[in-house]
Each structure stands twice: as structure tokens, then as C-alpha cells.
N, C-alpha and C positions, 0 to 999 in steps of 0.2 A: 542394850545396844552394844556392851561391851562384847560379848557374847557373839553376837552377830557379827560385827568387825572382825571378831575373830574367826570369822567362818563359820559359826555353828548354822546348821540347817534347821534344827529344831526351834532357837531361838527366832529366827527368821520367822519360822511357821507361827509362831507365835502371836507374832505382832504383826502376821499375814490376817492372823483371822481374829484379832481383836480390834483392828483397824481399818479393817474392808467395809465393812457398813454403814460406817458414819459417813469416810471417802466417797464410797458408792453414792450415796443419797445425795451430797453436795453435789459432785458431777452431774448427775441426772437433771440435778432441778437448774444446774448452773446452762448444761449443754440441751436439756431436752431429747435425749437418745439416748438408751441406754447402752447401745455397743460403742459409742463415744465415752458414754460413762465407764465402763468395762476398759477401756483403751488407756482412759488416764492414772484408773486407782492399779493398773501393771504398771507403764509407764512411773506412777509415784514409787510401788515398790523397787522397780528395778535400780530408781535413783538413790531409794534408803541403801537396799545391796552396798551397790557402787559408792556411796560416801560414807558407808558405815563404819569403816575404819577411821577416817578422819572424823568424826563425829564429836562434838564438844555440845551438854549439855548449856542450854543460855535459852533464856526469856523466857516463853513458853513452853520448852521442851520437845519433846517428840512428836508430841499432837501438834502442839502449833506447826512445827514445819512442818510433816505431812500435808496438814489442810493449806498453808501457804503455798509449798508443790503443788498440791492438787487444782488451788485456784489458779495459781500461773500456769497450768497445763489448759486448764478451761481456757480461762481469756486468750492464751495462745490458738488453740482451736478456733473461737469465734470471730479472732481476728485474720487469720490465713481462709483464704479463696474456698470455698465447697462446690464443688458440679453436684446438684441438685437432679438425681435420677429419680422419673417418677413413669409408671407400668405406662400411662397412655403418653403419645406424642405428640404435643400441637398441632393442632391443624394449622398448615400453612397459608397466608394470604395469596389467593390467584393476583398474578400483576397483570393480569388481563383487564381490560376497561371495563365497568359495570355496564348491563345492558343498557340504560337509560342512556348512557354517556355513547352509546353506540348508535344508538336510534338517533339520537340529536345532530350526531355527526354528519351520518347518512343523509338526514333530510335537508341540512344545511348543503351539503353536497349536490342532493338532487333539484335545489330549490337554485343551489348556484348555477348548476349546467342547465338549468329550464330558462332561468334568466339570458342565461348567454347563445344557448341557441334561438330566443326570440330574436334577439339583437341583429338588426342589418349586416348581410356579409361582410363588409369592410370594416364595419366597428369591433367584430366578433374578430377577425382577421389581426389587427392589432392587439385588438388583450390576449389573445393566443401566444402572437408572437413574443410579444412584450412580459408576461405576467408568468403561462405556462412552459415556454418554450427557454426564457431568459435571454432573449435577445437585447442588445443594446437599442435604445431609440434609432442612433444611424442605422446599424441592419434592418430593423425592421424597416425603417423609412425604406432603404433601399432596393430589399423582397416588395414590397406595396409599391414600388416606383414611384414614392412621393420625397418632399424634401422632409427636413426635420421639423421643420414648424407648423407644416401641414399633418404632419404623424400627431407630435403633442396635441395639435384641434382636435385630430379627430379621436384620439387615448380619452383629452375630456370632455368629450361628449359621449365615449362609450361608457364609461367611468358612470356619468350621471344617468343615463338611462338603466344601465346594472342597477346603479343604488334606485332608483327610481318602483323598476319593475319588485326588487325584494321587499319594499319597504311597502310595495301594494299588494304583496304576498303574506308579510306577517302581518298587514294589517288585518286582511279578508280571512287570514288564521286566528288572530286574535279575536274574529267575530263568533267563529266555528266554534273555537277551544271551549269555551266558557259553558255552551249549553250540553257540548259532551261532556265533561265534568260532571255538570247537574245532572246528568242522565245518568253518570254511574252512580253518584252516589245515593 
């Protein structure tokens, strides 16, 4: 080490290749990669280089700090952030709604606008105006040429025949569903 401090190259090479393989094997088994491995036992050297003038034999010597280096260079590694590159790319989640979720929509949909064009003009007329269009209760009363208390009648009575007719729809589906089931399976 004196040697080295003192600039020799040869001493350097020395203790390059007497101490590359122990290094080596820690880092590997410490990082699991070996060009991590390879990265830390330069990195160790380059810091023997650089403190080898100031160098003072104590404790365990030249081996221990080496492998001391070489483990703080490890645990530093494991503990700084990695972008993880690998050959294929994830497949991405479509944000599209799964089909099922589309079909149920739909029918809801078509089961809603089958209800509501059953429904008597005027009652149909109010949840229009009321529900799809957002008009306030006065406007609508007012388009309908009714007052507002006669609009609220007639909203709940449209109201209950809506719930009335779907609720006689899922029933008469709830009768269907069961035996197409048992037909697929």
C-alpha cells in the first residue's frame, strides 16, 4: 500500500488481481448481477487508488476495508431507485368497459326507454321534461300548462308506473334467465 500511495502501477496491479475475486463473489451474491458486480469491485478499486496515500494500516487491514467498501457500495446500490428493463412490455389495461358491463347497460337503457314510451303522453311528457331535459318543476308545470302541484301528481304517478312496468320486466326476465342458463350449461 505504501507502494501504491506512492503511485506505483505495478503495486496497484498487484493487489488488482489478488483481490478481484473475493470482491467479485461478494458483490455478485450481495447484488445478484454481475455487471453491478463488476461496477462495485472498479468502483472499490478506484477508491483504494484515491485513498492510498492517506492509508493507515488498523483493524483488519487491507482486506477488511476493501470488503467493508465493497459491502457499502452493495447496500448503496440496493438501496438507490432501479428502472427495471425487461425485452417484452406490459400489456396495458383497455379503460374501455368490459363487455358484460356494456350489455347490462344497454338493456337497462332499452328496458328504460320501453317503460317510458309505454307511459301515457302527459306522464311521459313530465319525466322528459323533468329528468332528461332538467327543467325545474315550475318550467315544466308551465310548458304542460299545469300548476305545480298538479306537475308533482302527475311526476308521482309517472314515477310509479316507470317502477311498476320495470319491476314487471325484471320479474318476467328473472323467469326467462334461469332456464337459459340451464340450456347453456
Amino acid at each position: 500500500m505504501i507502494a501504491v500511495g506512492q503511485g506505483s502501477a505495478n503495486a496497484f496491479g498487484v493487489l488488482v488481481e489478488r483481490h478481484t475475486p473475493q470482491l467479485y463473489r461478494l458483490a455478485a451474491r450481495m447484488l445478484g448481477d454481475s455487471f453491478e458486480a463488476e461496477d462495485v469491485v472498479q468502483e472499490c478499486f478506484t477508491r483504494l487508488w484515491q485513498n492510498a496515500p492517506r492509508w493507515q494500516p488498523t483493524g483488519a487491514g487491507l482486506v477488511g476495508w476493501l470488503h467493508r467498501v465493497a459491502m457499502n457500495l452493495c447496500l448503496d446500490r440496493k438501496r438507490r431507485f432501479r428502472v427495471i428493463v425487461t425485452p417484452d412490455v406490459p400489456d396495458r389495461a383497455d379503460p374501455a368497459p368490459l363487455a358484460d358491463v356494456l350489455i347490462e347497460a344497454e338493456q337497462t337503457r332499452c328496458a328504460v326507454a320501453d317503460a317510458l314510451a309505454a307511459l301515457p303522453a302527459r306522464h311521459r311528457a313530465a319525466l322528459v321534461l323533468c329528468y332528461y331535459e332538467g327543467l325545474s318543476n315550475a318550467s315544466a308545470a308551465e310548458v304542460l300548462d299545469l300548476n305545480i302541484k298538479a306537475l308533482e301528481s302527475l311526476l308521482f304517478r309517472a314515477r310509479r308506473l316507470m317502477r311498476e312496468r320495470l319491476q314487471t320486466r325484471a320479474q318476467a326476465w328473472g323467469e326467462i334467465a334461469p332456464q337459459h342458463v340451464s340450456a347453456m350449461t
